[in-house]
N, CA, C and O of each residue as an XYZ file, in Angstrom:
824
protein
N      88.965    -56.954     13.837
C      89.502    -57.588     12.632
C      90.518    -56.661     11.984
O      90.156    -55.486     11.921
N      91.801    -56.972     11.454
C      92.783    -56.625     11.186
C      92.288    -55.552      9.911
O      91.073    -55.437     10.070
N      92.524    -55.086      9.244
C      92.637    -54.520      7.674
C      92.511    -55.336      6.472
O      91.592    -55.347      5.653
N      94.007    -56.280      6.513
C      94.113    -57.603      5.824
C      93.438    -58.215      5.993
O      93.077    -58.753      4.947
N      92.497    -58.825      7.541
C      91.689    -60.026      7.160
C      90.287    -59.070      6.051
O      89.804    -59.351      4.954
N      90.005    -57.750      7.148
C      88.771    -57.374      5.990
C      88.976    -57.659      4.966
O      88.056    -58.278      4.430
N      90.244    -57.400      4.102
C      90.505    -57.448      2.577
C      90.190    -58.351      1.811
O      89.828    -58.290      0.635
N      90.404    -59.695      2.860
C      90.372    -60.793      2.275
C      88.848    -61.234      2.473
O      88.366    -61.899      1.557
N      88.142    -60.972      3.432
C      86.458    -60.925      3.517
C      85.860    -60.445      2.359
O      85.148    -61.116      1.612
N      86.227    -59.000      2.184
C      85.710    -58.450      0.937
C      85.835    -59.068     -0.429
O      85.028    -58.918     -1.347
N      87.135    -59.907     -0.461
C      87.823    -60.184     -1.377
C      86.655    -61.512     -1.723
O      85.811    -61.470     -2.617
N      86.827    -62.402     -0.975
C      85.640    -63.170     -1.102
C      84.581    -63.100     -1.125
O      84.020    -64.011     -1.734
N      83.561    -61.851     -0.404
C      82.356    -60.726     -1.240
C      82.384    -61.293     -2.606
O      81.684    -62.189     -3.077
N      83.608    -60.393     -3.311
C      82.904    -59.834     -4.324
C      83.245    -61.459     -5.132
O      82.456    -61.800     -6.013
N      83.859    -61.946     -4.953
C      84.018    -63.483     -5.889
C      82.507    -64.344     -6.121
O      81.865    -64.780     -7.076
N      82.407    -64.301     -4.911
C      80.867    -65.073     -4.729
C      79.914    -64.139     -5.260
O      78.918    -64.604     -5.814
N      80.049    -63.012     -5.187
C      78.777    -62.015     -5.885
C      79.107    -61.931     -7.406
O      78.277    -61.637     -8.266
N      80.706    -62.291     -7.685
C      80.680    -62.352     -9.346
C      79.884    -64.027    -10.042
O      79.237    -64.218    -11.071
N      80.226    -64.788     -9.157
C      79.639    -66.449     -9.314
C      78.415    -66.445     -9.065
O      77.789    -67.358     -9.604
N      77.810    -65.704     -8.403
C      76.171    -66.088     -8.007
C      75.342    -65.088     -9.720
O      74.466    -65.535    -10.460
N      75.953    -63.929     -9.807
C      75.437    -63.345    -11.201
C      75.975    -63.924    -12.129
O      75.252    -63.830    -13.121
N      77.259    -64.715    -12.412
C      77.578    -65.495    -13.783
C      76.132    -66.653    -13.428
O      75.471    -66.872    -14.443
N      75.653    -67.321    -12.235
C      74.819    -67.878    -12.425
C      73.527    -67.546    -12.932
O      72.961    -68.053    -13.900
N      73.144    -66.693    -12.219
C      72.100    -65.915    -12.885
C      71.573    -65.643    -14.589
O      70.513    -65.970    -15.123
N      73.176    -64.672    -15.355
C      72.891    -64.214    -16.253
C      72.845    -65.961    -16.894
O      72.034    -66.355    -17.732
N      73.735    -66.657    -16.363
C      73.590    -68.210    -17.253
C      72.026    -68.955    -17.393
O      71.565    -69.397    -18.446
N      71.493    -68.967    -16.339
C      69.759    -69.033    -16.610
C      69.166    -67.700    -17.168
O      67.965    -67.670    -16.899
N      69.341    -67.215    -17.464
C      68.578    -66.091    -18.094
C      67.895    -65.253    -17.938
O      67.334    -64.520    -18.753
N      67.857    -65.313    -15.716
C      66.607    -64.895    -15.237
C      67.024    -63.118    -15.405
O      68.106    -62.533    -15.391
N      65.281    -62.534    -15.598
C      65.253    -61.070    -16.091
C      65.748    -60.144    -14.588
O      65.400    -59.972    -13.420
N      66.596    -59.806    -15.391
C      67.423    -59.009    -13.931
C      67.534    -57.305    -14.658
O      67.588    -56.839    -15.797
N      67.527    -56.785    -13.301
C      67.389    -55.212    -13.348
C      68.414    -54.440    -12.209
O      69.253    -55.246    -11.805
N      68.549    -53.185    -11.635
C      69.265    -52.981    -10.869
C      69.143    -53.449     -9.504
O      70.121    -53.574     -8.766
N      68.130    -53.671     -9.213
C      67.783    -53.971     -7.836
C      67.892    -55.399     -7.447
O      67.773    -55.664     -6.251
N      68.131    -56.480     -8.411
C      68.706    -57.578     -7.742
C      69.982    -57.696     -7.990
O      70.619    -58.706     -7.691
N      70.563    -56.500     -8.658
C      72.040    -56.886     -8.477
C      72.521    -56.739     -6.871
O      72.876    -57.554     -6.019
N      72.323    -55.059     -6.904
C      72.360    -55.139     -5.412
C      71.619    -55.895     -4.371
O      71.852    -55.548     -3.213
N      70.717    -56.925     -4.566
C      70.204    -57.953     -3.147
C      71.514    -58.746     -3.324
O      72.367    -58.995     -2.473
N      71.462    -59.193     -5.047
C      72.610    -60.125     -4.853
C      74.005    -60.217     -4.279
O      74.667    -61.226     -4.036
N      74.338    -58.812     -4.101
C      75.490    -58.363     -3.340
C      75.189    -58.615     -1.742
O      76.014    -59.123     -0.982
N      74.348    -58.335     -1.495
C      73.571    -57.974     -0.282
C      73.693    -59.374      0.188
O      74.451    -59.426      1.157
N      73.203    -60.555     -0.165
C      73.670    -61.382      0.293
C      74.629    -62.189      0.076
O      74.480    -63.295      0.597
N      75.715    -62.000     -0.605
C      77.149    -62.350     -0.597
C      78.265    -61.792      0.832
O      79.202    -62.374      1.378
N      77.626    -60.396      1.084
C      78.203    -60.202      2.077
C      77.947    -60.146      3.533
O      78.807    -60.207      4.412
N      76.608    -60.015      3.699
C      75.723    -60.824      4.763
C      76.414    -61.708      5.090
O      77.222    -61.687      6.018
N      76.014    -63.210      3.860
C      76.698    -63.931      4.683
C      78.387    -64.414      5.092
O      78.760    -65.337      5.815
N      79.333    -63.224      4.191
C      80.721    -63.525      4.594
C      81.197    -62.884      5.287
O      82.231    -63.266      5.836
N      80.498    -61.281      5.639
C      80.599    -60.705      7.179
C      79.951    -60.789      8.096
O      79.979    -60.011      9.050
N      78.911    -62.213      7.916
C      78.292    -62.862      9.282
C      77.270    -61.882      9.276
O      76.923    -61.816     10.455
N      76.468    -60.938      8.498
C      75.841    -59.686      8.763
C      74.550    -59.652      8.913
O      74.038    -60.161      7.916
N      73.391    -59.139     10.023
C      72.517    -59.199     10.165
C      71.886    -58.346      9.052
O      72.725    -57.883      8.279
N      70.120    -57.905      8.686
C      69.409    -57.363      8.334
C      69.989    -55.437      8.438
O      70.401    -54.558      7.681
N      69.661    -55.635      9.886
C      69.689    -54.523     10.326
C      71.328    -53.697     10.716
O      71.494    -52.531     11.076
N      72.378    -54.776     10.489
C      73.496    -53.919      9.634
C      73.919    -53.108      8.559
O      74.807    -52.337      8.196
N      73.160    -53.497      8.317
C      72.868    -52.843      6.364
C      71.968    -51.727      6.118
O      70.783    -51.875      5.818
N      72.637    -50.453      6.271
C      71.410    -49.479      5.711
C      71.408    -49.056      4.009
O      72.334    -48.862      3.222
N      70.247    -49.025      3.892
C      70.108    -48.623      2.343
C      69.569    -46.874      1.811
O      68.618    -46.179      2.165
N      70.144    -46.758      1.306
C      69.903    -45.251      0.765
C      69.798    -44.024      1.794
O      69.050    -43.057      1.942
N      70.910    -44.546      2.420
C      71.425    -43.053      3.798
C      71.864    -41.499      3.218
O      72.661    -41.381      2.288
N      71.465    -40.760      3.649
C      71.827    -39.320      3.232
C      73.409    -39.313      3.108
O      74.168    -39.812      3.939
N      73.847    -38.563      1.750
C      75.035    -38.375      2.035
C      75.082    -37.029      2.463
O      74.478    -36.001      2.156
N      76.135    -37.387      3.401
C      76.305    -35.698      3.829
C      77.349    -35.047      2.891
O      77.541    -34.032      3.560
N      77.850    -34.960      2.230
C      78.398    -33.253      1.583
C      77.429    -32.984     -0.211
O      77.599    -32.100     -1.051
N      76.474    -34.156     -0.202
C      75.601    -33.964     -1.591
C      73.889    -33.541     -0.900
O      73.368    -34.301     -0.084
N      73.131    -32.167     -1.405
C      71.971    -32.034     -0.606
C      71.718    -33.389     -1.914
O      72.283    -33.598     -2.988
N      70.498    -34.167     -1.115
C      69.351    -34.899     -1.929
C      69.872    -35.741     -2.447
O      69.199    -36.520     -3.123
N      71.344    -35.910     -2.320
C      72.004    -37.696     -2.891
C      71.933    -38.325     -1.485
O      71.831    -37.908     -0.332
N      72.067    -39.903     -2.301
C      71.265    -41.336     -1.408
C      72.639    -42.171     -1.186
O      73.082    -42.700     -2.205
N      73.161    -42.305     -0.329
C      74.280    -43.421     -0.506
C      73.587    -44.853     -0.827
O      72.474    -45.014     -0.327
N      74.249    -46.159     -1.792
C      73.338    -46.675     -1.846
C      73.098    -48.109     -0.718
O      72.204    -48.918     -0.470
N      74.282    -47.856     -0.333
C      74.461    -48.982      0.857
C      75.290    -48.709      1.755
O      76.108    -47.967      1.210
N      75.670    -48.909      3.145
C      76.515    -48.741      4.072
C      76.314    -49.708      5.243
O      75.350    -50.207      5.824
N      77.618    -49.750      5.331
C      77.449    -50.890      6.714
C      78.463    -50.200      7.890
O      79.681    -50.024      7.843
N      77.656    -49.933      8.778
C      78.787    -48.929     10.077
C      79.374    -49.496     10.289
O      79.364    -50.707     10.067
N      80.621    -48.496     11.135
C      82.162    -49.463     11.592
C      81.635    -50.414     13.051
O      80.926    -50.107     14.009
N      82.142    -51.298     12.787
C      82.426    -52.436     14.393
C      83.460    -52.541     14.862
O      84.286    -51.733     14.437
N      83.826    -53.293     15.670
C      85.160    -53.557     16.426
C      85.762    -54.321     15.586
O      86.982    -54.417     15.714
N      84.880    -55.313     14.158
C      85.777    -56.482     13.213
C      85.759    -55.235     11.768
O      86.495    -55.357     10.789
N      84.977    -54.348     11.914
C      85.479    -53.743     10.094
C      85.242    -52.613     10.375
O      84.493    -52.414     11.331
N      85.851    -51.377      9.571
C      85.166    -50.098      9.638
C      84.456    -50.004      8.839
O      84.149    -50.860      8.009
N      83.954    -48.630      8.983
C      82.822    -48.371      8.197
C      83.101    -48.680      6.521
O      84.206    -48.512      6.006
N      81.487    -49.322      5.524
C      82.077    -49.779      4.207
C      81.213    -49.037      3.199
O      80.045    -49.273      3.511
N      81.251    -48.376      2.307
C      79.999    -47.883      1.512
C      80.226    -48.478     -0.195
O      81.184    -48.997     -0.768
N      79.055    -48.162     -0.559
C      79.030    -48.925     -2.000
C      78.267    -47.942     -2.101
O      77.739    -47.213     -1.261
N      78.243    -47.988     -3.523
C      77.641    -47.235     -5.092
C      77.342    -48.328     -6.044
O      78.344    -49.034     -6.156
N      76.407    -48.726     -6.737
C      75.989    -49.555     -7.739
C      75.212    -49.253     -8.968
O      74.055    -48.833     -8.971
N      75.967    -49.507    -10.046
C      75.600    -49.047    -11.263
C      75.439    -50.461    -12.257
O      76.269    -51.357    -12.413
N      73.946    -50.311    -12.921
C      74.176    -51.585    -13.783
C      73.616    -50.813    -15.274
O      72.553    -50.203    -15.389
N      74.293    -50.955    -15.980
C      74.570    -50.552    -17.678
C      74.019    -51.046    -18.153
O      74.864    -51.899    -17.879
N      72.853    -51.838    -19.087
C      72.465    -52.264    -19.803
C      71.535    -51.500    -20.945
O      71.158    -50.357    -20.691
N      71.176    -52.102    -22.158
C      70.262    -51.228    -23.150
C      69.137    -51.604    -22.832
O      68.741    -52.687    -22.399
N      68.645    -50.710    -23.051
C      67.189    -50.478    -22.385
C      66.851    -49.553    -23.781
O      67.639    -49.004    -24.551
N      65.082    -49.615    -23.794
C      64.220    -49.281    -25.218
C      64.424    -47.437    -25.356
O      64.400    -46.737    -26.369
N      64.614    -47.066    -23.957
C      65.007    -45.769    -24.062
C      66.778    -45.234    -24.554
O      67.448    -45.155    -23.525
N      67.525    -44.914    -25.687
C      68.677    -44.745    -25.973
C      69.353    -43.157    -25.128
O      69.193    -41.940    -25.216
N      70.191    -44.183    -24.292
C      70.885    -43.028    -23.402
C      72.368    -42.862    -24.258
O      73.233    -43.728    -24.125
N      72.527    -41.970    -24.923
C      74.472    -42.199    -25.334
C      75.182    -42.587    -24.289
O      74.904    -42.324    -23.119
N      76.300    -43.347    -24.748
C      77.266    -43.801    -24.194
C      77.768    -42.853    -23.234
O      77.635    -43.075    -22.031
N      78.425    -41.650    -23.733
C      79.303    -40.714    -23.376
C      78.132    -40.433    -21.897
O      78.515    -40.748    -20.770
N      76.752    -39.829    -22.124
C      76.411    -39.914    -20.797
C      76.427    -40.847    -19.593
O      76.447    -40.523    -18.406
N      76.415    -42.147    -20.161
C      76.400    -43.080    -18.934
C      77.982    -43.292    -18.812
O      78.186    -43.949    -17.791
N      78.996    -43.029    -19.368
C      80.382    -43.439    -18.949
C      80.028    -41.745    -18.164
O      79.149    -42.208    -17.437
N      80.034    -41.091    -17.998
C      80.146    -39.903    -17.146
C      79.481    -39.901    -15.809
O      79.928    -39.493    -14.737
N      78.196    -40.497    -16.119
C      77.405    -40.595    -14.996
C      78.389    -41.541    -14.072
O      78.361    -41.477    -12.843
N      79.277    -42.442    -14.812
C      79.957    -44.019    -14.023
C      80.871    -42.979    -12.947
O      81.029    -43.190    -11.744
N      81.437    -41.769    -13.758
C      82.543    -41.078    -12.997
C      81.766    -40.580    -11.894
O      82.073    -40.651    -10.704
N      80.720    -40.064    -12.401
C      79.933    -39.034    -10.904
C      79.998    -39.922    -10.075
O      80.547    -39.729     -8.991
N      79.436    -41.115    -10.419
C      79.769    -41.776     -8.540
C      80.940    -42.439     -8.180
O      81.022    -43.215     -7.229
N      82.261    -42.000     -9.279
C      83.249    -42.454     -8.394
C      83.745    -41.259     -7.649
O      84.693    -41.478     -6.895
N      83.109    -39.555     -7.738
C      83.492    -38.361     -7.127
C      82.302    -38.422     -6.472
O      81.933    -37.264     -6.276
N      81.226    -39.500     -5.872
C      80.470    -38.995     -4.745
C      80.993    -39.997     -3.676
O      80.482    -39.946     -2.557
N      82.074    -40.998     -3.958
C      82.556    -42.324     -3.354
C      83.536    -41.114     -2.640
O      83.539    -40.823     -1.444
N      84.456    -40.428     -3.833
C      85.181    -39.678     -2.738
C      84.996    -38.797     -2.345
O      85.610    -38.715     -1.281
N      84.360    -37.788     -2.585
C      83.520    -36.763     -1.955
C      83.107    -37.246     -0.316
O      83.162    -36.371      0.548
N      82.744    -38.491      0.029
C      82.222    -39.126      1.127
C      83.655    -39.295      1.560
O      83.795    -38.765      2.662
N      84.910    -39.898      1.061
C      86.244    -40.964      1.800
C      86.836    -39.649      2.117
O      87.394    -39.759      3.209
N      86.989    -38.205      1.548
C      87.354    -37.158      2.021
C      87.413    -37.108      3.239
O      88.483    -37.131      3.848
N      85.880    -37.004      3.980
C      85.961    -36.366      5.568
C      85.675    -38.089      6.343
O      85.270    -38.261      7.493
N      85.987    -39.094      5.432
C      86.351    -40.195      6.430
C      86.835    -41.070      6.050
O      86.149    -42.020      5.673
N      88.369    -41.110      5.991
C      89.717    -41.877      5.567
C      89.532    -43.220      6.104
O      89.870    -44.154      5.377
N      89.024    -43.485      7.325
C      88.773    -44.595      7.648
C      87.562    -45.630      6.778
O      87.412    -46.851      6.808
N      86.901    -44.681      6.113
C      86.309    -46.090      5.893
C      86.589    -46.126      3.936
O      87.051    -45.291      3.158
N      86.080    -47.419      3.767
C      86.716    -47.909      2.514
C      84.979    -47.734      1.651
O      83.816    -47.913      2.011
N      85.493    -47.403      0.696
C      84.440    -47.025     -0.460
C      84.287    -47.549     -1.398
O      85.389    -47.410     -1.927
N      83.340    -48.427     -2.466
C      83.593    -48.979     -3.183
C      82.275    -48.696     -4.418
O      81.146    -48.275     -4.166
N      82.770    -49.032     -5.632
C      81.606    -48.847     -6.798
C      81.648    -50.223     -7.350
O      82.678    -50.868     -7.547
N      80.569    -50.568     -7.557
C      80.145    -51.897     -8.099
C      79.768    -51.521     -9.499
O      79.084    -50.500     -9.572
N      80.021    -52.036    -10.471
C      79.731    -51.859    -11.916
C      79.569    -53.278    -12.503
O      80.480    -54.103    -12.577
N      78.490    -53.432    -12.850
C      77.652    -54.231    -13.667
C      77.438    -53.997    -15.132
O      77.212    -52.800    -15.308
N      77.424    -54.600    -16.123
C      77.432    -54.220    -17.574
C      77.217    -55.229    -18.626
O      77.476    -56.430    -18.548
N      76.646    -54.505    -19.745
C      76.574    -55.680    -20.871
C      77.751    -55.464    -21.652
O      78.735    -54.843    -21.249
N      77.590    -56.161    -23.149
C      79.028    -55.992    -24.242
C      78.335    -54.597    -24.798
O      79.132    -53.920    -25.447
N      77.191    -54.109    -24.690
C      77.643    -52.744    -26.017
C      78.371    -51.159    -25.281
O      78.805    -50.197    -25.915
N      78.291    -51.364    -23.496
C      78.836    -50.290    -22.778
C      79.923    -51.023    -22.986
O      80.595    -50.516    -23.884
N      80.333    -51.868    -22.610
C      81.893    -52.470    -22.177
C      82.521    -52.306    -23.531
O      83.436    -51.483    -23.570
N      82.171    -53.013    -24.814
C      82.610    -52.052    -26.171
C      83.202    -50.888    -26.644
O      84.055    -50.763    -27.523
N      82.348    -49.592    -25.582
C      82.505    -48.650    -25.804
C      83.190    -48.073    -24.602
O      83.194    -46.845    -24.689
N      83.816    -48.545    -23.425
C      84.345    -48.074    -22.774
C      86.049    -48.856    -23.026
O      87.082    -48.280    -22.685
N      86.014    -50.248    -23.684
C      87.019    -50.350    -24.464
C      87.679    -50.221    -25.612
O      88.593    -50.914    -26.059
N      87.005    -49.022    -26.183
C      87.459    -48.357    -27.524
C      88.398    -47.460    -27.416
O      88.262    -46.336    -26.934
N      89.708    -48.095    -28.014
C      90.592    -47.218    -27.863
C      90.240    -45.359    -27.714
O      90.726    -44.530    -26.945
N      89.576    -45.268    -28.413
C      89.316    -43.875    -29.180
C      88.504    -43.141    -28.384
O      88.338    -41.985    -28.774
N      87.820    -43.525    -27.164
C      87.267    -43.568    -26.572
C      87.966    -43.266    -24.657
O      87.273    -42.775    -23.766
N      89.179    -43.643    -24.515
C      90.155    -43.115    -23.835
C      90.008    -43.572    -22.495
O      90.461    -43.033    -21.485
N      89.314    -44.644    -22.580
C      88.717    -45.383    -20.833
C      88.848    -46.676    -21.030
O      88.219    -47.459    -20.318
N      89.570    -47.056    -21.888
C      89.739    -48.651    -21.405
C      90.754    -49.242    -20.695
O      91.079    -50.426    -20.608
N      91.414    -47.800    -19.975
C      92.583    -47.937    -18.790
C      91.650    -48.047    -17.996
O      91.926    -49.065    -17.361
N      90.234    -47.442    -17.431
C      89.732    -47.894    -16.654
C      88.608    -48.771    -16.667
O      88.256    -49.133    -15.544
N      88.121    -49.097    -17.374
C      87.497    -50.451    -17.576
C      87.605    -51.955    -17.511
O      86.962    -52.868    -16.992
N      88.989    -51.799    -18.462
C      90.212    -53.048    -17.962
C      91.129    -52.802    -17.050
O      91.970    -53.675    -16.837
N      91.163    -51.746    -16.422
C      92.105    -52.245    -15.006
C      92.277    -53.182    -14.726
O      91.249    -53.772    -14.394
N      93.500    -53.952    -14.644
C      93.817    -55.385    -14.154
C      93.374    -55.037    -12.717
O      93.141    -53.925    -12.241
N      93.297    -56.582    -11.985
C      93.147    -56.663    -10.717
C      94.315    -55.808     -9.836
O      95.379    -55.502    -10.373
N      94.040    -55.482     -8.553
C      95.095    -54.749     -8.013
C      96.080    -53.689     -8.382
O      97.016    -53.211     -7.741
N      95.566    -53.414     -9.743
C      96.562    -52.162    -10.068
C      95.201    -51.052     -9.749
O      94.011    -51.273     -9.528
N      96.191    -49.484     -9.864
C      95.452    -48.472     -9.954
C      95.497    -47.619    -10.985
O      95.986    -47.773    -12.104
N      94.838    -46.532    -10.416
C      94.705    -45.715    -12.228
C      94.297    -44.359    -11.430
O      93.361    -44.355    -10.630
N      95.003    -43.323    -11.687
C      94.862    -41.602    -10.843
C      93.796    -41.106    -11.704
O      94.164    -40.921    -12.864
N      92.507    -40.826    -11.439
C      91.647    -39.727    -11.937
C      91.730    -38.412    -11.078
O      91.818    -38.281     -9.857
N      91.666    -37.279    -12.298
C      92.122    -35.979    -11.692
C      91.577    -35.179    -13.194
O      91.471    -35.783    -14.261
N      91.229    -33.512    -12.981
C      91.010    -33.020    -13.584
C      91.443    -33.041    -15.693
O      90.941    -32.825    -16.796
N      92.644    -33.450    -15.034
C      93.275    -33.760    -16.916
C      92.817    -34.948    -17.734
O      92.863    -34.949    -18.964
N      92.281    -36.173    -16.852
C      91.766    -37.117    -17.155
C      90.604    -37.186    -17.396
O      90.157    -38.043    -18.157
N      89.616    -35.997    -16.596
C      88.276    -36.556    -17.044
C      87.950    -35.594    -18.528
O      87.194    -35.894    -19.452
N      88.862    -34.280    -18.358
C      88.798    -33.131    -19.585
C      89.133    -34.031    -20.745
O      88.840    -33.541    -21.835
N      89.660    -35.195    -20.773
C      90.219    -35.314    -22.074
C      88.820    -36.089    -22.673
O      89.049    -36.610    -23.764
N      88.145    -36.179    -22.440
C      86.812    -36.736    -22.847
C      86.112    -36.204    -23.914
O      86.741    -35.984    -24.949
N      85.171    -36.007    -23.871
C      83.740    -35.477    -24.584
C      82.877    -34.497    -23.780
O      82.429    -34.727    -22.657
N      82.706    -33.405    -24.476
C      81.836    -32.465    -23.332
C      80.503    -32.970    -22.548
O      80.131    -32.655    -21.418
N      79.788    -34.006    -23.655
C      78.962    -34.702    -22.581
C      79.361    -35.726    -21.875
O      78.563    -35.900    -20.954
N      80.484    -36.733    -21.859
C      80.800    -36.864    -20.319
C      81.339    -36.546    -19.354
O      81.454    -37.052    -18.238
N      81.963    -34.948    -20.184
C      82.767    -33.990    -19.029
C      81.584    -33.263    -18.414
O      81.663    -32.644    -17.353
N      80.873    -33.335    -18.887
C      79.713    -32.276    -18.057
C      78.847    -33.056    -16.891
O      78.569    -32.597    -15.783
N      78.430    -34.569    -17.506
C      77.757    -35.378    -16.379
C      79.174    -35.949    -15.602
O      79.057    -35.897    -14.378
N      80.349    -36.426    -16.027
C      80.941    -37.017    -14.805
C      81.315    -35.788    -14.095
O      81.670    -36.145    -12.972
N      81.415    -34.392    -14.217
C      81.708    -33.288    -13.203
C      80.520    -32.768    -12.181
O      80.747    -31.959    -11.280
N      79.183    -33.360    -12.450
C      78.016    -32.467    -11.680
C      78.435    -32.154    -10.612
O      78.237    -31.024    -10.163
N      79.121    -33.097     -9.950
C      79.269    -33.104     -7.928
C      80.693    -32.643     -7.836
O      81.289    -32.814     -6.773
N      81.617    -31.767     -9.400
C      83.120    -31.136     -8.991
C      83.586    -32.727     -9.694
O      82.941    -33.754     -9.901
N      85.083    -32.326     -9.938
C      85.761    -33.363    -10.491
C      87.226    -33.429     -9.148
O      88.163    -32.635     -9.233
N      87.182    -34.049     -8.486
C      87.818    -34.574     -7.531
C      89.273    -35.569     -7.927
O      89.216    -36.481     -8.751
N      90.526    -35.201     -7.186
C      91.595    -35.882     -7.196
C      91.043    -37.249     -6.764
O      90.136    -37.282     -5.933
N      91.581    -38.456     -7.324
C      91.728    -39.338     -6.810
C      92.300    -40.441     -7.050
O      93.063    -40.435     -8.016
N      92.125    -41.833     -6.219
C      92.439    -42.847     -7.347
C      91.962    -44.158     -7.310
O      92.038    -44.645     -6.182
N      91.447    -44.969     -8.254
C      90.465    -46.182     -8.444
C      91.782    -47.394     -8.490
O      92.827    -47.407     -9.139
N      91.053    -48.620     -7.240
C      91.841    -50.077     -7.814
C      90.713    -50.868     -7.897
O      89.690    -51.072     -7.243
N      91.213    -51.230     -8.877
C      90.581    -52.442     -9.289
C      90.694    -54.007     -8.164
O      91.666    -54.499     -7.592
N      89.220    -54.429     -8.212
C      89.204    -55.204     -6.707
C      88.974    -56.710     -7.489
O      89.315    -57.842     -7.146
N      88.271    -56.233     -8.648
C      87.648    -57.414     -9.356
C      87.572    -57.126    -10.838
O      87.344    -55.985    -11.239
N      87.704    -57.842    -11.413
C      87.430    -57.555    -13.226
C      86.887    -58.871    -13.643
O      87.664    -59.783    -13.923
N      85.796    -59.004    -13.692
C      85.169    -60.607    -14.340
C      84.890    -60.294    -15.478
O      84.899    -59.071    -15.618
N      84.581    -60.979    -16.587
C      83.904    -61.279    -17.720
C      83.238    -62.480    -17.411
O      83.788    -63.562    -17.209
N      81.211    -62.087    -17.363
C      80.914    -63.063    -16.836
C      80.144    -63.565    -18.613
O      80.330    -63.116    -19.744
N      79.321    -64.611    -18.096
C      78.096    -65.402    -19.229
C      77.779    -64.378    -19.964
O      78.314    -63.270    -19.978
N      76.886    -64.771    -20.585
C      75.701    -63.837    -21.828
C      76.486    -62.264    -21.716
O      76.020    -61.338    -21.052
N      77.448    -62.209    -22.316
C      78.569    -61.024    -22.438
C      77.743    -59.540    -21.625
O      77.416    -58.388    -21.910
N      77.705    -60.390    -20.601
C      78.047    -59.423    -18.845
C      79.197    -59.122    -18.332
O      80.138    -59.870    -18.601
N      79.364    -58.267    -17.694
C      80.982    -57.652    -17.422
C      80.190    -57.405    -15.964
O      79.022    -57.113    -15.708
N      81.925    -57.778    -14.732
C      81.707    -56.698    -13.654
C      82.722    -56.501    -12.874
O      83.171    -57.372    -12.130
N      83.036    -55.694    -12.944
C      83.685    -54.523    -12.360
C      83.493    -54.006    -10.760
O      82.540    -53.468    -10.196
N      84.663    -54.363    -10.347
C      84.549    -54.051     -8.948
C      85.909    -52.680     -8.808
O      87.025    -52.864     -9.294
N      85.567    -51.512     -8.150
C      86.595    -50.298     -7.687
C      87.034    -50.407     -6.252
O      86.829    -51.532     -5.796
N      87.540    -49.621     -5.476
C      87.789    -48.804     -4.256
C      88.106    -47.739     -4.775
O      88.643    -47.497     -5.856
N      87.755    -47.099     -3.967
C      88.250    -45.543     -4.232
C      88.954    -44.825     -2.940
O      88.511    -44.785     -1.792
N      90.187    -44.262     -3.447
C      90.920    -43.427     -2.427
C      91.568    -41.936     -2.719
O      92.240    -41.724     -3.728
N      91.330    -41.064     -1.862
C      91.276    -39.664     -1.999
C      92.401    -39.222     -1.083
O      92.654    -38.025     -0.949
């Protein structure tokens, strides 16, 4: 399979995985991190034809000791190799500040490339899931990330050392744990779904 057709496979991924969770959050059913990712899981199953046992979950990454990739699907003769990262934001009874979880969002876009480093071939991606009081605060002007939050579709946006410094020391300190890495994020998807859910689809390239 060409590049372009993958693109357009993926491309339809993530549409159907934004429509199957606008359905979701629209019934109301109680969702957590782990059916976001099934719900991905089978959006692309069935649009890369994909068995069970294509799909590994929580594979060692190799250049992090004791980090989990959270999904990967090896290269074939129709796609190369694909990895994902999945993050879902919501408030929860325990209060995490903002500034830590927008940092933590960066750490795994420097463990996406940390991984695309020693393999250009394959395509990397972060899934971001969210309610309105992160998405609020990652579109506050004042706040200095709503270039990457609202990324239009298909544009990009360079993260690099000057970008993540201009922050807050606590999300310069959690988005640096794994090194702060050149790179750069496109935007694959930007929905605003039901019950003021947001999601956010990346690639990442190094």
């Amino acid at each position: 399979m060409s590049e372009n057709n993958t693109s357009d496979n993926l491309q339809v991924t993530f549409e159907i995985f934004s429509n199957l969770l606008n359905d979701r959050f629209e019934k109301k059913i109680f969702t957590k991190e782990d059916p976001i990712r099934y719900t991905f899981f089978y959006a692309i199953s069935k649009e890369l034809e994909l068995f069970p046992h294509d799909i590994l979950l929580e594979s060692p990454h190799p250049k992090i000791d004791k980090a989990e990739i959270d999904m990967l699907i090896s290269e074939t003769d129709e796609y190369p190799e694909l990895i994902f990262e999945f993050k879902y934001d919501v408030k929860r009874r325990s209060v995490v500040p903002h500034p830590f979880k927008a940092g933590a969002l960066f750490a795994d876009i420097f463990r996406l490339c940390l991984y695309k480093k020693d393999n250009q071939k394959t395509r990397c991606f972060l899934i971001y899931v969210t309610d309105i009081e992160m998405a609020n605060y990652l579109s506050r002007d004042a706040n200095r990330l709503d270039d990457f939050f609202n990324l239009s579709s298909n544009q990009t946006l360079v993260i690099n050392e000057n970008y993540v410094k201009n922050h807050s020391e606590t999300f310069v300190s959690n988005a640096s744990k794994h090194g702060i890495h050149d790179c750069i994020v496109k935007s694959c998807l930007n929905v605003d779904l039901v019950e003021s859910h947001f999601v956010r689809i990346y690639e990442i390239f190094c």
